[in-house]
ZATIKOL-220057 format. One record per atom (N, C-alpha, C): z, x, y. Coordinates in steps of 0.001 Angstrom, whole numbers, plus 500000, padded with zeros to 6 digits. Each point is the difference from the previous one (the first is absolute). Layout:
ZXY;...
% end
This chain:
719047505927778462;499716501198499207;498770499745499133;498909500967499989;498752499798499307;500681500244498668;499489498804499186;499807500477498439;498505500416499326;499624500945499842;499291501309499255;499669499094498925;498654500107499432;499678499719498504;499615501139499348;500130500393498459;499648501393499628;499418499559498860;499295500417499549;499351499609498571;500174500951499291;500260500261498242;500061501183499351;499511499522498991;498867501121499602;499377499708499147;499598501057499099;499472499984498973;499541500931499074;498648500083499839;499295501408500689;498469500172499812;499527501316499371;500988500499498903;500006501207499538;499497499680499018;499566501071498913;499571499543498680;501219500344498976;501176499836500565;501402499997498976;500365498568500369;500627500002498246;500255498913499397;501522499383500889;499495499370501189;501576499580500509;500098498524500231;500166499685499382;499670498780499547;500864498617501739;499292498946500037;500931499426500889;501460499879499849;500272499545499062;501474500048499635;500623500977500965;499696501339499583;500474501233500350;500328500003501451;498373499544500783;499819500098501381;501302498799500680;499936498622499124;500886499244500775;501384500998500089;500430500209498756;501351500340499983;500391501419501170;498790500855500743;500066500812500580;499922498939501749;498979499400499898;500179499043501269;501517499520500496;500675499312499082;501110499278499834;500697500790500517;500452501423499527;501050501143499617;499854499940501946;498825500702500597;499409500171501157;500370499027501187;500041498738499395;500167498961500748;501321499886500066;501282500188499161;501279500044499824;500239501502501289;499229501092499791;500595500951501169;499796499785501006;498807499183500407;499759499699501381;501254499063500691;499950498982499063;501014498682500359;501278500226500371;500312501129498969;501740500306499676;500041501321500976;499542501461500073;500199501016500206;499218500511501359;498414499511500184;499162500471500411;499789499403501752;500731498637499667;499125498785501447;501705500252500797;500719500234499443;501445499873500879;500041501274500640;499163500782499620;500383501495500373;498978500188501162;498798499474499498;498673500432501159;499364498921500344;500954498437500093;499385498969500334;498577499620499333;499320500423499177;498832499198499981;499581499681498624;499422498652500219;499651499324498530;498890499962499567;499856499587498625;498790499988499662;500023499414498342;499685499400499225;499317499580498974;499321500849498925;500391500168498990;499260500602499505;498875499403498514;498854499750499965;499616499134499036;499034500886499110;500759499738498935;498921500541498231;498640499514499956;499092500738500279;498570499448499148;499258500781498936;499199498933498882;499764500524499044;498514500692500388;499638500471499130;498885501440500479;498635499211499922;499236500432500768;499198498623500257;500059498626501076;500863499766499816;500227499256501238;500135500397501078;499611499162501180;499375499945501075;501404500408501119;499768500824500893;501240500368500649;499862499203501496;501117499187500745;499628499009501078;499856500916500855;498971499670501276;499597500523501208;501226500481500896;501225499127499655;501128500568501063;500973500607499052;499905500287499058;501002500706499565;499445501582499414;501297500710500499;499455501819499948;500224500418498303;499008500667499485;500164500219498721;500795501433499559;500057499887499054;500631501571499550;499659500180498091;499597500508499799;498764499694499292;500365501889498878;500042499324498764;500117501021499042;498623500785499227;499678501195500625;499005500191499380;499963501534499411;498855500345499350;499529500962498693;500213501442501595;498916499685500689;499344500512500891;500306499755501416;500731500730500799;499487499216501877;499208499970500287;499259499415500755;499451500334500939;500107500477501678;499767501267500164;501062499786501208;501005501350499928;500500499987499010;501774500153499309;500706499044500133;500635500464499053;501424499447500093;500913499553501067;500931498677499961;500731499558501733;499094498890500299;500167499927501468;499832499031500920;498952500694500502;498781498598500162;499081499918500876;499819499042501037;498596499990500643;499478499151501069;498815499429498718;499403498798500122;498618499625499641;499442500002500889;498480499202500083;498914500470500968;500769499106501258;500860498818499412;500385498752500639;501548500589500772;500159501264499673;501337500607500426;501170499303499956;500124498879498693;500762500038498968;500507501236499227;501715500068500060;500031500857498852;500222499216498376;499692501331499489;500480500204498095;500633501090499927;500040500023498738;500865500792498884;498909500150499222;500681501551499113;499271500190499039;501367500737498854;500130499737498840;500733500410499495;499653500515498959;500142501560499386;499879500273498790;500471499419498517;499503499739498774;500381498964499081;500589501114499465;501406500849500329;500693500654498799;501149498956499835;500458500475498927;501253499374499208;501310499433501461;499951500543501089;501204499688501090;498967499564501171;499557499567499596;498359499208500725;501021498996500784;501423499421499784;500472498916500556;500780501048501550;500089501039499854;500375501024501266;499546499813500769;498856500478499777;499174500396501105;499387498502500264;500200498706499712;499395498892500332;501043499583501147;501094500545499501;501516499337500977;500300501172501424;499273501535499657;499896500139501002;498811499800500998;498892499940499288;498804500169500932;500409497673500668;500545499313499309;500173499132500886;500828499942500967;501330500799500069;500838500044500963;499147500810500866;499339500644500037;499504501063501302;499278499112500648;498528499175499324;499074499221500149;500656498812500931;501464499296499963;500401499507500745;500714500343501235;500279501500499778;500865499861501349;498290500921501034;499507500560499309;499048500669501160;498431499367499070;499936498702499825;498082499985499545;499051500778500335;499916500154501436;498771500516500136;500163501514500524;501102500450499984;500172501630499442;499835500426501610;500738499503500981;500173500293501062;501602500021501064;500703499896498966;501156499896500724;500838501198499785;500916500428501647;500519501238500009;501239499754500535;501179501432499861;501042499905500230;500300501375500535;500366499808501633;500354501780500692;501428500137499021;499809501523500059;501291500466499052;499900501436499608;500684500866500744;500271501453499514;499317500547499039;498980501197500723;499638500226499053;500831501159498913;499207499694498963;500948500350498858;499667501654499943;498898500824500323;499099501386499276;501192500870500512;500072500973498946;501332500499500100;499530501132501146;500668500613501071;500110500405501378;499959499892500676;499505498293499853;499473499293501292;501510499450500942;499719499825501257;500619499620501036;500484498574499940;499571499188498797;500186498786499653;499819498882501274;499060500238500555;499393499311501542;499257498860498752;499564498892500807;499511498668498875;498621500418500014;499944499213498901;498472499898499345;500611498459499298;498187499641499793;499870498689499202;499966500074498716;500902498912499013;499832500264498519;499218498767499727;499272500411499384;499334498781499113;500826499237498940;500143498627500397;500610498900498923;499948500025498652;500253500286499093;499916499788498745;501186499781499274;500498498632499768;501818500046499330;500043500872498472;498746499755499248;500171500793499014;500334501390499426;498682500619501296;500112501316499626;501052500928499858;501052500263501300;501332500531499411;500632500228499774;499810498902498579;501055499561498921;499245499508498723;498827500505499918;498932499254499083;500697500566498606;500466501326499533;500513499850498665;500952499683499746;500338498824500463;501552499436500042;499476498319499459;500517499760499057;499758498614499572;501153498959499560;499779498899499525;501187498723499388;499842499189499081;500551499405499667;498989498864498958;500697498593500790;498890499096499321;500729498620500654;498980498889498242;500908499803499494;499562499420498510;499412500504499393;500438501628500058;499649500699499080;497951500500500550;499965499720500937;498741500693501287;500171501099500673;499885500957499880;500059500965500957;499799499795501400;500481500522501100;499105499679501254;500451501059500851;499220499991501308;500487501434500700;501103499986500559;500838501348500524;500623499776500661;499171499847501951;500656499778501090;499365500140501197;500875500235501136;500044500449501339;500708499989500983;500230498963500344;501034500398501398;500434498652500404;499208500664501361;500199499025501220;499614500371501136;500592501044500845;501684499808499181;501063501456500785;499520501124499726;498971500228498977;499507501099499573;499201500984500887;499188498976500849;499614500635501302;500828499557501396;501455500591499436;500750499804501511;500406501259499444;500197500857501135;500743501561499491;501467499932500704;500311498523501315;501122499847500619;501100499148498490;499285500006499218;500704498864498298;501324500790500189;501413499227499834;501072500258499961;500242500711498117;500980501091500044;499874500368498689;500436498709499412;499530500320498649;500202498616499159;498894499068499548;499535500175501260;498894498413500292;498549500379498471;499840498520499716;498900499914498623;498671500594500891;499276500897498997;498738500240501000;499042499631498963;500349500057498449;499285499723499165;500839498823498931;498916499074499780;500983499492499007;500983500022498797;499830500877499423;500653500560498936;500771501180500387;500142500160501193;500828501006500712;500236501483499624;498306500261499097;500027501050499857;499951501819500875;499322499188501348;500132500912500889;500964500012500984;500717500941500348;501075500123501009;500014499937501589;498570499959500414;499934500465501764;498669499524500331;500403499486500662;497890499707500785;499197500795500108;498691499972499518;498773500958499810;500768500838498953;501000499939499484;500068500782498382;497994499917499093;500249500662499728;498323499825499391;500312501185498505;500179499494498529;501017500771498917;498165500692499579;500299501178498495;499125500479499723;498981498867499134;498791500089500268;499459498921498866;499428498890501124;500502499503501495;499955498809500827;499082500766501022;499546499706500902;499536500355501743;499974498842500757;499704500474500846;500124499888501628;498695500082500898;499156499164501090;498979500788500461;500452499547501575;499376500623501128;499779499920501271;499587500993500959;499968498867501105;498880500957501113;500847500795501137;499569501052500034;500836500846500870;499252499617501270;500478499418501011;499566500041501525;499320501295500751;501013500740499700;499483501682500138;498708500172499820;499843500072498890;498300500750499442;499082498332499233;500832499153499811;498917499468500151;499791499581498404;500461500511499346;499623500245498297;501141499100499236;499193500182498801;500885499431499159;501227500816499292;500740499637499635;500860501068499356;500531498950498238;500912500930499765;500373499369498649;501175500772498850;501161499530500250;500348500353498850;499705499408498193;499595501486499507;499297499275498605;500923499998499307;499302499635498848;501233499564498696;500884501355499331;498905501062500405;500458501327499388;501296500790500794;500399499088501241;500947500590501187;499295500637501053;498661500155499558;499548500913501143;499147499590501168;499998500293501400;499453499416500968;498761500462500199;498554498685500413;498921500557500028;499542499052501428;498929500867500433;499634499324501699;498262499935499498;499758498959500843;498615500168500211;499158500757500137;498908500309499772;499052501147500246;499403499303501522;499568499094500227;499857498975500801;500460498987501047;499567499123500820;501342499405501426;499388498530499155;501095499361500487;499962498368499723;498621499249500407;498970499475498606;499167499444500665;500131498046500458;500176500424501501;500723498211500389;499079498886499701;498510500572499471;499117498598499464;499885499701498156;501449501096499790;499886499451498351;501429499326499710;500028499220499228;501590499772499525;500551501038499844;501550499605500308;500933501243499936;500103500562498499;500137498718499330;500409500364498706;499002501137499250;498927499055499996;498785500815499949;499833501055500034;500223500201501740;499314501139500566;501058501232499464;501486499613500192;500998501216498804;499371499945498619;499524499482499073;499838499986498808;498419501012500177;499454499627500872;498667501237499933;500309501349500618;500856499896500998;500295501323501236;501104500739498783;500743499467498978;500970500979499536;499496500328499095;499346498894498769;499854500417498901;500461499420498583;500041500374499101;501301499636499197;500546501152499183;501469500520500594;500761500824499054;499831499820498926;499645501442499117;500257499851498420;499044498771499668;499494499372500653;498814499313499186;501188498732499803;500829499899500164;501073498697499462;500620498866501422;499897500348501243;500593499082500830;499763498903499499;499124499220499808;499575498549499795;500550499682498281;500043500975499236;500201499897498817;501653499586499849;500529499180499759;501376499843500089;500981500491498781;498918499082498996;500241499990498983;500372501171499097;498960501438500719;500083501038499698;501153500845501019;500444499529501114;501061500326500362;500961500018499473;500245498874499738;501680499636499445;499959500655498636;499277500269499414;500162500925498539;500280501262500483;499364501008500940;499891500645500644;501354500810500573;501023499187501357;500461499929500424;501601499199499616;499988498784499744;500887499352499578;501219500367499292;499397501584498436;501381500256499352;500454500840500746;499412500686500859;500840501150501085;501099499069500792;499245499244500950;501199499012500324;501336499489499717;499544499581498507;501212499615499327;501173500976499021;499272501086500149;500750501303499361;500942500490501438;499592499968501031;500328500761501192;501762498801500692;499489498480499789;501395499028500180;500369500170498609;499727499972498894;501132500479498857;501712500681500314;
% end
């Protein structure tokens, strides 16, 4: 089993001092070990660096900053290495725990799963979903020493044959495979036409204007062909404020 190196670091101009960053590494490194590697097999390391220092050639960064470049999430570099980019708000340790669980199970933003499609009238004939354990379940969180971190799927999540019962998310907030709650989405390619599709965070389904271009990354190429709802997909942080007390008013 490959073990993953991740570096986290602070390149924002907020005051987050290393301390902070170890104790978010640590928290990170406890979900992978305990929650994260038994569920989706794969490991990885996670190591604190202070701002300024030099990040090693083999290890993938994820990197706290003012500004993206890019946006927000997972990229390619020129070296088609991925990163992270994480916004420095106050739950800055979220979105670090999800954008690393995604970053490990799909890096380079190409991995798919046939599975019913979801658009409501449809004939539910397959289409491909794009990998992402975070997305949905992204306003769903935990603490682990008092760290926040995300919640994420399991792999049953894209089985729609999952026996009732079966965990699809870790915190077992969703009930059924491809559940996708208000506030979370979903993206993939319809075979049919060719396009992207997407359930957004708002519940509502949106398709491409456009057909799949096969010489760009997938990830990519959805993040330019859709757009971003409400100006917030990538914004997490502004999700879960967003979205989150509806959630928890609605299981009340």
């Amino acid at each position: 089993m490959t073990l993953r190196h991740i570096v986290l670091t602070n390149q924002s101009s907020k005051n987050i001092s290393l301390s902070d960053v170890s104790d978010v590494a640590q928290a990170l490194q406890i979900q992978l070990d305990r929650d994260f590697t038994p569920i989706w097999g794969i490991r990885a390391t996670v190591i604190p660096l202070d701002k300024g220092e030099s990040i090693p050639k083999s290890a993938w960064p994820m990197r706290i900053v003012d500004q993206p470049e890019g946006g927000l999430g997972i990229h390619l570099d020129k070296n088609h290495k991925p990163f992270a980019q994480i916004q420095d708000t106050d739950d800055w340790s979220v979105t670090a725990s999800h954008e690393l669980l995604e970053m490990l199970v799909d890096p380079f933003g190409h991995k798919f799963v046939r599975g019913p499609d979801m658009t409501p009238g449809s004939d539910s004939h397959l289409v491909n979903y794009l990998v992402e354990v975070g997305d949905p379940c992204e306003i769903f969180s935990y603490t682990i020493g008092g760290v926040s971190v995300s919640d994420f799927v399991t792999p049953d999540y894209y089985n729609e044959a999952s026996p009732a019962g079966t965990d699809v998310d870790f915190l077992t907030r969703l009930s059924t495979p491809y559940e996708v709650p208000e506030g979370c989405y979903i993206s993939w390619i319809d075979p049919l036409d060719g396009q992207w599709h997407q359930k957004q965070t708002d519940g509502t389904f949106v398709r491409s204007k456009d057909q799949v271009d096969p010489k760009r990354n997938p990830r990519d190429d959805r993040d330019l062909s859709l757009g971003d709802d409400d100006g917030i997909r990538h914004d997490l942080s502004r999700i879960r404020r967003k979205y989150l007390p509806k959630a928890l008013k609605r299981s009340a």
